[in-house]
C-alpha positions, -999 to +999 in steps of 0.1 A: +605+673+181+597+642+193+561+623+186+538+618+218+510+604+207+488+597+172+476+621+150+460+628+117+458+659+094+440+665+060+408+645+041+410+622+014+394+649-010+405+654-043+435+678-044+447+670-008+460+646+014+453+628+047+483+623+070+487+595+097+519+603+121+525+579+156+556+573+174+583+556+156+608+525+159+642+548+163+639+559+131+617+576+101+595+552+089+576+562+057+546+547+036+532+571+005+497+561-012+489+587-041+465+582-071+499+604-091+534+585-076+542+571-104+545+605-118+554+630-084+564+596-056+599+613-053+587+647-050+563+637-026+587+618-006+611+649-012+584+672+003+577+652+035+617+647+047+618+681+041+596+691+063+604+667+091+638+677+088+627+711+095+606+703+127+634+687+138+616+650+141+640+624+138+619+589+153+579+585+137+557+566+119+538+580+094+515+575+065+504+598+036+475+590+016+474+614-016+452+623-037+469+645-060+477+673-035+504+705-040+537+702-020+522+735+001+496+715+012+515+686+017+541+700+043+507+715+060+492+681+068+529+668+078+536+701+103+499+699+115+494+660+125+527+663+138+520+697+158+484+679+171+507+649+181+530+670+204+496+687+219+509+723+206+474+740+197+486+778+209+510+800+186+514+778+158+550+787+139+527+781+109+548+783+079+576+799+100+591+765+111+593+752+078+604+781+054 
């Protein structure tokens, strides 16, 4: 899937996350804030390749600011600022795409 155009997902409420996806440089380009890396930073970053490698994106920017949120809720705010980006808004794969 390739990244059209910027996009966000999520709040910066306690027990979730906000993610910030635009089009990248060739290449994944990654930057974690979270009030809990030092503890979960690999599992987050674990979480979010994951789920790009899933949707298949290969070339984005994108930013995650965390504050304390579940890896199910992390892979929602990936797969929905990057479905938003695309312009898909009609039958969503939710879950589906990234089982």
């Amino acid at each position: 899937m390739k990244i059209l155009k910027p996009a966000v997902a999520g709040t910066l409420e306690s027990s979730d996350c906000q993610v910030t996806v635009e089009p990248g440089g060739g290449k994944i380009e990654l930057q974690i804030k979270s009030s809990v890396f030092h503890q979960y930073g690999k599992q987050i970053r674990n979480t979010i390749m994951e789920t790009l490698e899933k949707l298949d994106v290969k070339d984005i920017k994108i930013g995650i600011v965390d504050r304390g949120a579940l890896d199910c809720t992390i892979r929602a705010r990936v797969e929905g600022a990057v479905y938003r980006s695309v312009g898909k808004t009609e039958q969503l794969p939710w879950g589906g795409a990234i089982q």
